[in-house]
N, C-alpha and C positions, 0 to 999 in steps of 0.2 A: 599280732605282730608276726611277721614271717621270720623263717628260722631256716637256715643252709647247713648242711652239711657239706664241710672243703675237704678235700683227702687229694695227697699226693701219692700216687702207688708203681712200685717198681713191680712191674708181672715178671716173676720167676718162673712157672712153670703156663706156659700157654694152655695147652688143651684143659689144666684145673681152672683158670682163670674163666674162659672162657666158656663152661658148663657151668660156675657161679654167675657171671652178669647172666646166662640164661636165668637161672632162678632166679636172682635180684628184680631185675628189674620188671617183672607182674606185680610182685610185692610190693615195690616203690609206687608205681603205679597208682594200685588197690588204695593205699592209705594216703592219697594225692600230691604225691611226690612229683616234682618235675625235672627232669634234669635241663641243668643250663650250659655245663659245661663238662664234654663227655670225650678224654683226650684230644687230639690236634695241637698244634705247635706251642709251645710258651716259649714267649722270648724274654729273657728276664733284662728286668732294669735295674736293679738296685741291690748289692747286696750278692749273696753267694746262692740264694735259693734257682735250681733249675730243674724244678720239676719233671720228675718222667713219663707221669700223666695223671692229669689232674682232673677230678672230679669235683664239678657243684651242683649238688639236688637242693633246691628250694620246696620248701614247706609252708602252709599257709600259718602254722604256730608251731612255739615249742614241741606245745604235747603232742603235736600229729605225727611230727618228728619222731618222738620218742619212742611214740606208739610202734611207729615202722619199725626201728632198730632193735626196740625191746620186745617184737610180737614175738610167737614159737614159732611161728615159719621161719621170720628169719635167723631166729637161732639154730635152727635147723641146716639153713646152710652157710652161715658164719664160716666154721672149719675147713671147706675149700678156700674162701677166700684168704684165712689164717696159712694155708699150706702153700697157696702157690702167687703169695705177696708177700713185698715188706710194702709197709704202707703207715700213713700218719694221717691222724685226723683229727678236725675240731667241728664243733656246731658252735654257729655264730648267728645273734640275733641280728634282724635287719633293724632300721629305722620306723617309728611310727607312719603309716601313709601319710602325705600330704592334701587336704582337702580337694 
C-alpha cells in the first residue's frame, strides 16, 4: 500500500535550506521516493491552514518510507533541515489499488 509523507515548511534560513534539498533528494530518490508535490501556489479552501510550501513524496509502502527517514544518510543531514525550518509533518497511508 503506498504511503506519503505531507510536510508544510516555512524555509527560514535559504542558503541552509537549499544545501538540505541538495542532499535529500538522491536519498529520496535511492529508497524510491517520488515527489508529487514540490512547493508552487496553494490556494486554500477550507479552514485556516495556508501553507508556505508544501511537500508530497509518495512511497510505494510504509516501510520504504521509513527506511528513507530512518536511514544514517538521512540522519545525517536531518539538522540543516531542523536549522533553517519550521516545518510539520505527517505520513499518511494511501488506499488499497483498485484492480
Amino acid at each position: 500500500m503506498k504511503a506519503y509523507l505531507v510536510a508544510d515548511i516555512e524555509v527560514l534560513e535559504t542558503g541552509v535550506y537549499e544545501e538540505y534539498v541538495r542532499a535529500a533528494q538522491p536519498i529520496v530518490l535511492q529508497h524510491g521516493g517520488r515527489y508529487l508535490v514540490r512547493g508552487g501556489s496553494a490556494l486554500p479552501v477550507c479552514g485556516d491552514w495556508n501553507p508556505k510550501r508544501l511537500l508530497i513524496i509518495e512511497f510505494d509502502s510504509l516501510s520504504q518510507l521509513q527506511g528513507c527517514f530512518g536511514s544514517e544518510e538521512y540522519k545525517r543531514i536531518a539538522p540543516l533541515r531542523l536549522a533553517s525550518t519550521r516545518s510539520r509533518s505527517v505520513i499518511v497511508e494511501g488506499t488499497p489499488d483498485a484492480g
